[in-house]
N, C-alpha and C positions, 0 to 999 in steps of 0.2 A: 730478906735480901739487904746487904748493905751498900748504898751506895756511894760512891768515892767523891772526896769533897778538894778543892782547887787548894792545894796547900801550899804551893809556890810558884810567886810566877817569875820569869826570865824573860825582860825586856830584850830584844834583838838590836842590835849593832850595827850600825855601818863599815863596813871593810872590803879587804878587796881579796882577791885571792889569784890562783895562775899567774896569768902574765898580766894581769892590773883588772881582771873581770870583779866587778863593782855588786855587793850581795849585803844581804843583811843575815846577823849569825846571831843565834838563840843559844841551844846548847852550842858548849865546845867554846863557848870567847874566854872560859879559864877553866880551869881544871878541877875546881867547885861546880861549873856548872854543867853536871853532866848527870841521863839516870839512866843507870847500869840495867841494859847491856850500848844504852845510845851514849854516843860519844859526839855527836857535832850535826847542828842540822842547819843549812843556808837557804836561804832564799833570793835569787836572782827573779829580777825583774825589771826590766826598762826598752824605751821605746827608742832610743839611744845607740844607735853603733857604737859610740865608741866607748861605752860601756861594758861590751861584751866581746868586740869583733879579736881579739886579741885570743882570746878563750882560754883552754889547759892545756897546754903544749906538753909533750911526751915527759912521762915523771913518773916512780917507780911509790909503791906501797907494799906492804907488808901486815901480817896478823889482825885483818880484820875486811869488814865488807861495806863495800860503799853502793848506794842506791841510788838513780839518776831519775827522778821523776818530770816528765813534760808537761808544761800546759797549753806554751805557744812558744815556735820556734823550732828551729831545726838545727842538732847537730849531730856531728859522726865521731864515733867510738871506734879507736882504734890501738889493739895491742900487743904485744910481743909475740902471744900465741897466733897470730894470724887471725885472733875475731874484727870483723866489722860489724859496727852497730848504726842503723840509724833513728837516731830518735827525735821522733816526730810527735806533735800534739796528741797528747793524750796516752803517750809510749812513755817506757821504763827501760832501765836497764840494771841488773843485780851483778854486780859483782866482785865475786869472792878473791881477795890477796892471796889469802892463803900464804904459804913460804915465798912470793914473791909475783908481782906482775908489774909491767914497766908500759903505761897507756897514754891516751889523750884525748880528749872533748874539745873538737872543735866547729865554733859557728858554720854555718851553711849557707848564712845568708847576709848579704851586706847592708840590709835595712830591716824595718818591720818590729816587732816586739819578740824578744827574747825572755820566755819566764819560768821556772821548774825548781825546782827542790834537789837539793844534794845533802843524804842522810850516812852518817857512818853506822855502824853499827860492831862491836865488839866481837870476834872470836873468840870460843874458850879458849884454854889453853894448849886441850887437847887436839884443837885443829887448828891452830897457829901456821903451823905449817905444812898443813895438808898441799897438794899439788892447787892452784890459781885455774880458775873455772870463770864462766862469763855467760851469761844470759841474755839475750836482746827479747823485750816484751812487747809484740805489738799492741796500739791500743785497742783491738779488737779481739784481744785476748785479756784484756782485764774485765770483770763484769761489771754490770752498771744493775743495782737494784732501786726500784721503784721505794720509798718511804712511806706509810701512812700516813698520813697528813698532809703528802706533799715532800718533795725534794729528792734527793737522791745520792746513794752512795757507789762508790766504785773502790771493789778491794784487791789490792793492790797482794798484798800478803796475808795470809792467814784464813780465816773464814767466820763471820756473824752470821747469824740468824734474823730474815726478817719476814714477819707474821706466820713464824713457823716454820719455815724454810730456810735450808741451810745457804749460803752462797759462797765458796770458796775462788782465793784468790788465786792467780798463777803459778806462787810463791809457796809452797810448803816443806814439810820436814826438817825445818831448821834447829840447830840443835838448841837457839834460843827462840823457838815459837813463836816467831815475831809475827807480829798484825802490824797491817798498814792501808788504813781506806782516808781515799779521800769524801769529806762529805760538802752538800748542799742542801740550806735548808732556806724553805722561801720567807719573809717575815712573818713571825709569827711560831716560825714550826719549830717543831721539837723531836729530839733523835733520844733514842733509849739503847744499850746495848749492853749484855750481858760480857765482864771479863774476867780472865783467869786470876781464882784467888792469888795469893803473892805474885802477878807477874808486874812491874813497875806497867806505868803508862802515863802520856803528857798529849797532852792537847798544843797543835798549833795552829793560832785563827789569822787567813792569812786575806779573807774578805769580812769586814762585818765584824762585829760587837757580839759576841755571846755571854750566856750566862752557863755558871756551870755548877752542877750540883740540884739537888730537888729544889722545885720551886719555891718551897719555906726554908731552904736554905742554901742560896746558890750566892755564887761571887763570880763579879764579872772579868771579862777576859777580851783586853783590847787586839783590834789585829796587827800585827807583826809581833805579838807574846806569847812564847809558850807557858804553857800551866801543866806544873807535875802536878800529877792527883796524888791523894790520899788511898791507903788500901782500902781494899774492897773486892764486889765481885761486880760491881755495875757501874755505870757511868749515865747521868742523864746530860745533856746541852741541849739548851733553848737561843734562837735570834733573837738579840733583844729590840733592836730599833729599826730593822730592816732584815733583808736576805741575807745569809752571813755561808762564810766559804772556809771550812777548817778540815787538817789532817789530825786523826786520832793515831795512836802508836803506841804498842804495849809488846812486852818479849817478856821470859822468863829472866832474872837476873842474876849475873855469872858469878857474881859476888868473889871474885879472883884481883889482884893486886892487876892497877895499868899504870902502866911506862909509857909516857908517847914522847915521841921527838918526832916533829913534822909528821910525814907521811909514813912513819912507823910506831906500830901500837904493840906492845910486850908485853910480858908478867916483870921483866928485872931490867933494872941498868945492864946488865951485863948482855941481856938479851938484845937491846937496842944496840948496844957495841957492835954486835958480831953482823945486825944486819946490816949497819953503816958500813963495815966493813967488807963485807957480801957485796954492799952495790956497789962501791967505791973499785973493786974488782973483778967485777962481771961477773958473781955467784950468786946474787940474790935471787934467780928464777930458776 
């Protein structure tokens, strides 16, 4: 078994995003720092209104899929197609642009801490422009597995294996096989997980200090940095000074030419033309 060793890390960013909602951004702060099929991963978190209270007012996307994960905080999803979503601590939301959807994510609440994850993820090019789809996940639909040692994981997409048993997330058949668990591990503990030979995969530690790689040869990984692994078919992470809080993320990679302009992701310049010019005319949905 080989397992995958921390070959680059991406310090995160301060920036803001929407109408001034304040996040820190790992992949996606340039167009180097991205692994195919992931295109941009944020982190909002604060105790702050006026950090977030502004939130993402209705804005359109194209060829590709965006994931809303909750930790604390309440907001509502809403978009062109008539879905409402509300997402609540420990809730998700998947969805797919496809040829066009025109949405918004906004706050629920006027105080209190606001904090979740917003991950892109790449389309082929084969379903660029499939018809736009939308999934509201409760958090009592994602499972929560128990860890040996202690701790625990909740998978969001895809499915691990733990002491033999299989645990599958909400999220399957995707044509890039993407996994997405969030884990907890108390100080001390250590997580092992079997993943798909070539599929890319990045670690991001978003409580706590880890270490990544076997114990005679791990490199650390501070929180708010993601770490792209090296190939393989495993992955070990250890806490190193404490309890530590990180999302794991692996897909198959699409290995296809990306165009993005803002909230449009292509294969060609020419692609990004016609969808600017779709939304600038009421055809992009």
């Amino acid at each position: 078994m080989s397992s995958r060793r921390l070959q680059q890390i991406i310090p995160s960013v301060a920036t803001s995003d929407g109408a001034g909602v304040s996040l820190r951004r790992s992949l996606g702060q340039s167009q180097s720092a991205r692994v195919d099929p992931f295109l941009m991963l944020d982190e909002f978190s604060s105790d702050d209104p006026n950090d977030y209270i502004a939130g993402f007012p209705s804005h359109p996307h194209r060829g590709f899929e965006t994931v809303t994960y909750m930790l604390d905080g309440h907001m509502l999803h809403e978009d062109h197609l008539g879905n409402r979503g509300d997402l609540l601590p420990g809730g998700a939301q998947w969805m797919t642009a496809g040829r066009g959807i025109i949405h918004s994510e906004m706050p629920q609440q006027e105080s209190g801490r606001m904090r979740g994850f917003q991950l892109w993820i790449n389309l082929p090019a084969a379903e660029k422009m499939k018809p736009a789809h939308y999934r509201d996940i409760r958090p009592d639909e994602i499972p929560q597995a128990a860890l040996p040692g202690g701790g625990e994981a909740r998978v969001i997409a895809g499915s691990i294996v733990v002491e033999g048993r299989e645990v599958a997330g909400p999220v399957q058949g995707l044509a890039t096989e993407a996994l997405y668990i969030d884990v907890h591990l108390p100080a001390g503990g250590h997580f092992a997980q079997d993943l798909a030979t070539g599929h890319s995969a990045f670690v991001y530690a978003y409580e706590g200090n880890l270490a990544v790689g076997p114990a005679d040869n791990s490199r650390p990984l501070s929180a708010q940095d993601a770490g792209v692994l090296s190939a393989g078919n495993s992955v070990e992470i250890s806490a190193v000074d404490g309890p530590v809080r990180f999302l794991l993320l692996a897909a198959r990679p699409l290995g296809e030419p990306v165009v993005q302009y803002g909230p449009f992701v292509m294969n060609s310049r020419e692609e990004i033309e016609q969808a600017i010019a779709d939304y600038r005319n009421d055809r992009l949905v």
